[in-house]
C-alpha positions in Angstrom: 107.8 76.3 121.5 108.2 76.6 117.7 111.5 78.8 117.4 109.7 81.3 115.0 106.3 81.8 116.4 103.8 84.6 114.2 101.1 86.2 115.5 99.4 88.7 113.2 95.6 89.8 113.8 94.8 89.3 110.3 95.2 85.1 110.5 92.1 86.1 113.2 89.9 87.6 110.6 90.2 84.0 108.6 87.1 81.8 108.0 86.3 78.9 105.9 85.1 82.0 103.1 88.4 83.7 103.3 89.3 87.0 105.4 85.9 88.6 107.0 86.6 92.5 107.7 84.2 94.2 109.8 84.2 96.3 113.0 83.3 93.9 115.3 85.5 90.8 114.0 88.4 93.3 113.9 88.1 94.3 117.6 87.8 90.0 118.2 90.4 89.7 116.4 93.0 92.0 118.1 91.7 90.8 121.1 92.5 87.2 120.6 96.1 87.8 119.0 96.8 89.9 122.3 95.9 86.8 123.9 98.0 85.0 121.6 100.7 86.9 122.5 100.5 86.3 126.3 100.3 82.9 126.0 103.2 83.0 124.1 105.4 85.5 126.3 104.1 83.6 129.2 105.6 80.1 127.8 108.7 82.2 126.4 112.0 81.2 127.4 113.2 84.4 129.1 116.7 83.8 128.9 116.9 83.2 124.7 113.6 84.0 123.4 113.0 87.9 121.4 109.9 89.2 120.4 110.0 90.8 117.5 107.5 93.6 116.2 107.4 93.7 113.2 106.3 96.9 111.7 105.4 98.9 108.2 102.3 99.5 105.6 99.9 97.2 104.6 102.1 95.7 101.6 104.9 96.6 102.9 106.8 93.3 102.9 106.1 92.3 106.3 104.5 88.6 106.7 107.5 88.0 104.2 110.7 89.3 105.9 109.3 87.0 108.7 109.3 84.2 106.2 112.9 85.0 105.3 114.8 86.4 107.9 113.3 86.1 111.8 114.7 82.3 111.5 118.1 84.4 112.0 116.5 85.8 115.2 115.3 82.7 116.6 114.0 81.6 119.1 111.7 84.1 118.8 107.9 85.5 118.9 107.2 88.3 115.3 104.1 90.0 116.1 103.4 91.3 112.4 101.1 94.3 112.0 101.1 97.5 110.2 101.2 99.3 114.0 101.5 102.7 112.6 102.5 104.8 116.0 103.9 104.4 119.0 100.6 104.2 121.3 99.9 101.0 119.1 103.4 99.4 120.1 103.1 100.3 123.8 100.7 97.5 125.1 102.8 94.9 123.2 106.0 96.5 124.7 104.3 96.5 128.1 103.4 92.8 127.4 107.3 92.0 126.6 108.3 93.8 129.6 105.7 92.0 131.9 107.7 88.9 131.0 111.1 90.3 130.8 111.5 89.9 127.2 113.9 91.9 124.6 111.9 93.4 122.3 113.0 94.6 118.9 110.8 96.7 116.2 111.8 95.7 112.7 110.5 98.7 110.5 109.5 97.7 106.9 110.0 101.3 105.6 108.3 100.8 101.6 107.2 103.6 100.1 103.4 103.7 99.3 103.6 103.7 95.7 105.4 100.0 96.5 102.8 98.9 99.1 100.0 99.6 96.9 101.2 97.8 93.9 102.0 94.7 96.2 98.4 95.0 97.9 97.4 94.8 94.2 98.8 91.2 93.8 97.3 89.5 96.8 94.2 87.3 96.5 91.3 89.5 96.2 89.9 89.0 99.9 93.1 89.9 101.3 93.8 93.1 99.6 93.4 96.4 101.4 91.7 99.2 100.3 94.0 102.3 99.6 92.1 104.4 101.5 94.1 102.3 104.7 97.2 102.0 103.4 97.2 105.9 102.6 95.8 106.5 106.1 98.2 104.1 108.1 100.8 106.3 105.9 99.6 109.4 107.4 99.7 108.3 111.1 103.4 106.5 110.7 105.7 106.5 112.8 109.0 105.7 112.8 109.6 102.7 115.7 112.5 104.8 118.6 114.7 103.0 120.6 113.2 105.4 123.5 110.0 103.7 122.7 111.7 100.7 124.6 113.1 98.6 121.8 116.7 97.2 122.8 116.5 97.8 118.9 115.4 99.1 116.0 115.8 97.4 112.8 114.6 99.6 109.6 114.5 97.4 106.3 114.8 99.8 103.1 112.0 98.0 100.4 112.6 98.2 96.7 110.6 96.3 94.5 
């Protein structure tokens, strides 16, 4: 096992064109990185690996705290998605607790003035529309310990 593994649904929407957004691929493509995920858990070493859930806005800095930082937390698995409440962290919690892995949220708190101006310099078929980063804004939550995270890491953004 790779000691930072990444599993983000996005890298599921990928084809030879670029990022493909619609409906259908989007529920595929969830489904596959929960499957991702399982395999990974599943060939986890329980007594050192994390799994890291990696949290925020669309923009928010996310893919590239993981880049810098989750080497510290090694060996470990980052799922990294925008996972705006706490009913869309429970069946990846449930999945860590399945295979009795610690399971930290690492909250990429940005403000959405920040997340929109970083959305602006991504490739053009990767950038979001505003409309979802305002409405992933509206649902947020903030990750709980209660939630079942051994820990909850908030990152303050700045530009």
């Amino acid at each position: 096992m790779e000691p930072v593994q990444v599993i983000n649904p996005d890298l599921f929407l990928e084809t030879e064109a670029g990022r493909v957004w619609t409906p259908e691929r989007s529920k595929r493509a969830w489904a596959d990185s929960f499957e991702a995920l399982e395999q990974s858990l599943s060939d986890a070493d329980k007594s050192s690996t994390r799994l890291l859930i990696v949290c925020g806005l669309q923009g928010a800095g996310k893919s590239q705290w993981i880049r810098d930082y989750a080497k510290d937390y090694a060996p470990c698995v980052c799922f990294d998605a925008a996972l705006p409440g706490a009913r869309h962290r429970k069946p990846i919690l449930d999945m860590a607790n399945k295979h009795g892995l610690e399971t930290l949220a690492v909250w990429i708190d940005t403000p959405i003035e920040i997340a929109k101006q970083r959305n602006l310099t991504r490739q053009l078929y990767k950038r979001v529309p505003d409309e979802s980063i305002e409405s992933v804004a509206r649902l947020f939550e903030p990750p709980q310990r209660n939630e079942g995270f051994s820990e909850v890491i908030r990152i303050v953004a700045t530009m």
